[in-house]
TORTIFI-815617 format. One record per residue (C-alpha): residue number from 0; residue in three letters; y, z, x. Coordinates in steps of 0.25 Angstrom, whole numbers, padded with zeros to 4 digits. Each point is the difference from the previous one (the first is absolute). Layout:
N
resi; resn; yy; zz; xx
NUM; ALA; Y; Z; X
...
***
This chain:
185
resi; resn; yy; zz; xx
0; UNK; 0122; -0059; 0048
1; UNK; -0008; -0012; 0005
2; UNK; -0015; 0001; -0002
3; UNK; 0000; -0011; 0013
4; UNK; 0011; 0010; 0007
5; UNK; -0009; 0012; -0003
6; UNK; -0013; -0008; 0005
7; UNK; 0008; -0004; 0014
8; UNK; 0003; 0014; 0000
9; UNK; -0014; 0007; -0003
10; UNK; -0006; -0011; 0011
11; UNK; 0011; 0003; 0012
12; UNK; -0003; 0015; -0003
13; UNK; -0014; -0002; 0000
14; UNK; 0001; -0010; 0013
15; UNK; 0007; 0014; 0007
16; UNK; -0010; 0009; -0004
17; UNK; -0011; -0008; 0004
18; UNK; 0009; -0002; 0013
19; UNK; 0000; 0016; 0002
20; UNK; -0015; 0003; 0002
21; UNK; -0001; 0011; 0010
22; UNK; 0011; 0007; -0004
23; UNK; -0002; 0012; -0004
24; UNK; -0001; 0000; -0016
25; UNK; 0012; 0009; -0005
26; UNK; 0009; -0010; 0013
27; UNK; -0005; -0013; -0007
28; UNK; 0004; 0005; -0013
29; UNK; 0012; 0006; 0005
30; UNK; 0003; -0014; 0006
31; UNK; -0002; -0010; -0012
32; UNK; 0008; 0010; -0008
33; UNK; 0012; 0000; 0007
34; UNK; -0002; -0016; 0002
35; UNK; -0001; 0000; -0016
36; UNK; 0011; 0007; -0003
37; UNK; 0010; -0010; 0010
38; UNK; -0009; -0011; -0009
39; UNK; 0005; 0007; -0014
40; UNK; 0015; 0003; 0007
41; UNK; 0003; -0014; 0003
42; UNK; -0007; -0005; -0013
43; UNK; 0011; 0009; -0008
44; UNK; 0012; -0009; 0007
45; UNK; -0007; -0010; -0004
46; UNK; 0007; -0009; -0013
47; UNK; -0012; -0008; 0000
48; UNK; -0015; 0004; 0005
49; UNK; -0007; -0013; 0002
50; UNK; -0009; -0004; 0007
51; UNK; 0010; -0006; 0014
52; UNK; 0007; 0013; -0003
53; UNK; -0011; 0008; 0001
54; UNK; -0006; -0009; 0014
55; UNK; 0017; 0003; 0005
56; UNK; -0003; 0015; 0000
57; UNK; -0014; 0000; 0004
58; UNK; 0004; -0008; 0012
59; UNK; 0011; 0009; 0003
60; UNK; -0009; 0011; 0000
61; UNK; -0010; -0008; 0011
62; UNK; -0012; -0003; 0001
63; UNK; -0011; 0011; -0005
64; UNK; -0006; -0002; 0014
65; UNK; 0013; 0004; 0007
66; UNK; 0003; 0011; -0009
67; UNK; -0016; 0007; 0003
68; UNK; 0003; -0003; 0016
69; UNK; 0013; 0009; -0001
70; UNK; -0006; 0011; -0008
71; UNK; -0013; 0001; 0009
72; UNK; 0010; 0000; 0013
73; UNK; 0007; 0010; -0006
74; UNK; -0013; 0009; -0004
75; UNK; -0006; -0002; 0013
76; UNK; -0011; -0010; -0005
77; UNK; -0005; -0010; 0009
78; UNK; -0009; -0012; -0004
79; UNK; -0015; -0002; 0007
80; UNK; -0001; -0012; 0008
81; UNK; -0014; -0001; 0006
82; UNK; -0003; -0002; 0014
83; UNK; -0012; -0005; 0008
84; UNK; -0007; 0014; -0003
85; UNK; -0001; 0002; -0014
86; UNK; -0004; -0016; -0002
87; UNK; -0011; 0002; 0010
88; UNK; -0004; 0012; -0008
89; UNK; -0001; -0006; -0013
90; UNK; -0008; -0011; 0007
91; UNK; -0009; 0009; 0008
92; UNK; -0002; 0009; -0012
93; UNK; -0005; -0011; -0008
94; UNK; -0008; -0009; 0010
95; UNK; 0001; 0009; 0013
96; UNK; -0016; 0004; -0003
97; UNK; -0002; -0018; -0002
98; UNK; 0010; -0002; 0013
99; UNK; -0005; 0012; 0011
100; UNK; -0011; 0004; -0005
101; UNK; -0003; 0017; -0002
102; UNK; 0016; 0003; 0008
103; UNK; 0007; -0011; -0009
104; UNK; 0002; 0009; -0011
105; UNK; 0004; 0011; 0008
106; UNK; 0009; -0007; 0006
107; UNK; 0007; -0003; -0013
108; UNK; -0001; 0015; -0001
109; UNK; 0008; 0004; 0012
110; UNK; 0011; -0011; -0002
111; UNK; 0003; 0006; -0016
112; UNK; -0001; 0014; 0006
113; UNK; 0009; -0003; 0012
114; UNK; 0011; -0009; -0010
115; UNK; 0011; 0009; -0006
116; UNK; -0001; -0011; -0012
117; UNK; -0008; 0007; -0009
118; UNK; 0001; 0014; -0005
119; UNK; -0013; 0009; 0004
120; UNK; -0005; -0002; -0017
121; UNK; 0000; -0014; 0003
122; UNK; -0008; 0001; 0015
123; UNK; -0009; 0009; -0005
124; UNK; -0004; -0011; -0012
125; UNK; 0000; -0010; 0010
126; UNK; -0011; 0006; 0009
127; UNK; -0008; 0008; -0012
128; UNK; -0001; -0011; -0009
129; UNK; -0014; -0007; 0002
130; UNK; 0001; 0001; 0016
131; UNK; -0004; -0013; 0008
132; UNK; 0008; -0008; -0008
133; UNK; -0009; -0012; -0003
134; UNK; -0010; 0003; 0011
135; UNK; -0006; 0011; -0013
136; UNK; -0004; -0010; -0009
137; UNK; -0005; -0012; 0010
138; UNK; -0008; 0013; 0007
139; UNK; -0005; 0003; -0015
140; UNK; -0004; -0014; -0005
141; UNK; -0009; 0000; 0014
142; UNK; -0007; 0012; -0005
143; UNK; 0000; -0003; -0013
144; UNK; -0009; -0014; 0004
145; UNK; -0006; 0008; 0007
146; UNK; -0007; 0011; -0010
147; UNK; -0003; -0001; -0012
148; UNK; 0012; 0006; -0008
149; UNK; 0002; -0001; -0015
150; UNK; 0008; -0013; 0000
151; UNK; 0010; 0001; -0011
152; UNK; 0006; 0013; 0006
153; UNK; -0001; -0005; 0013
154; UNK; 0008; -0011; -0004
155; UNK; 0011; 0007; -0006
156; UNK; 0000; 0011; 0012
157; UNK; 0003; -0015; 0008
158; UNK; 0011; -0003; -0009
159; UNK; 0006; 0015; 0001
160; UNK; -0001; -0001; 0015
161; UNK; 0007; -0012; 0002
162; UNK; 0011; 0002; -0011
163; UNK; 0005; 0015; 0006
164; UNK; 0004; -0005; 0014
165; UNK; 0006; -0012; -0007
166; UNK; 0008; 0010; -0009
167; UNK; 0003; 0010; 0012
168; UNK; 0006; -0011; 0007
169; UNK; 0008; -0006; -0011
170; UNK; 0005; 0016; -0004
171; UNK; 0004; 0001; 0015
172; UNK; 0006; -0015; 0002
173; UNK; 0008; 0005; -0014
174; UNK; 0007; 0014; 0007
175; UNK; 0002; -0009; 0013
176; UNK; 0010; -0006; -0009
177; UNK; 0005; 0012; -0006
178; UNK; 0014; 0004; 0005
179; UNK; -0002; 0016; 0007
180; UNK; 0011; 0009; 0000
181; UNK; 0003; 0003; 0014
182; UNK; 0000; 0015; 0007
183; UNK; 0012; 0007; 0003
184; UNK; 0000; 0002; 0017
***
């Protein structure tokens, strides 16, 4: 066996994998097993395992993409594509306190609560973690000039407050992407 075959083999294996998030753990296993063992039948026919023979089963085989495309139809998996709502959401829960002040925030609220994106985990991260969005630490550098507040604490209070509804957006933009294993009707 080829050290380059068994590296075009580890690298379309791992591709497939990467290509199956969202399915359940023990599918995804299932899957690249039964896709590795097809790899090691037609390597056994082989007379030679270089590296264009390798490529000439791998392409047989298809593209990892296709392969995860069939295996999520076939699991009932379906992938997230975003719509008007959940964009507005993420835009509204970051700025929505900047944009419409006091009911911008909330708005982004009701719009990640109404969308069926997110799984209720994510909403309720989405509307505990520091609410107001960006409106919180703009209201807290107002008091903070304001009063006389020690200012190395105020300071890193600033920072904590604008880096959480930063993060929560990301964390939320991140599980938009996520593939969701559809409901049985």
């Amino acid at each position: 066996m080829s050290t380059t075959a068994d590296q075009l083999v580890a690298a379309y294996l791992k591709r497939l994998d990467a290509e199956l998030a969202g399915l359940p753990r023990a599918r995804r296993r299932e899957v690249v097993q039964e896709i590795a063992q097809h790899i090691e039948e037609a390597r056994a026919e082989l007379t030679t395992q270089n590296e264009a023979e390798i490529r000439n089963v791998l392409d047989r085989l298809g593209e990892p993409a296709e392969i995860a495309a069939e295996a999520r139809e076939r699991s009932d998996v379906q992938v997230r594509k975003p719509g008007w709502t959940e964009v507005g959401a993420l835009i509204m829960l970051l700025a929505g306190g900047l944009i419409l002040p006091v009911i911008g925030w909330f708005v982004g609220v009701v719009l990640l609560w109404v969308s069926d994106a997110w799984e209720t985990r994510d909403k309720v991260i989405g509307t505990l973690l520091v609410p107001g969005g960006l409106l919180t630490p703009l209201g807290l550098v107002v008091v903070a000039t304001s009063a006389s507040a020690a200012p190395v604490l105020g300071i890193a209070l600033l920072v904590a407050l604008t880096l959480a509804p930063l993060a929560t957006t990301a964390y939320l933009a991140w599980r938009l992407r996520q593939p969701v294993v559809a409901l049985a009707v």
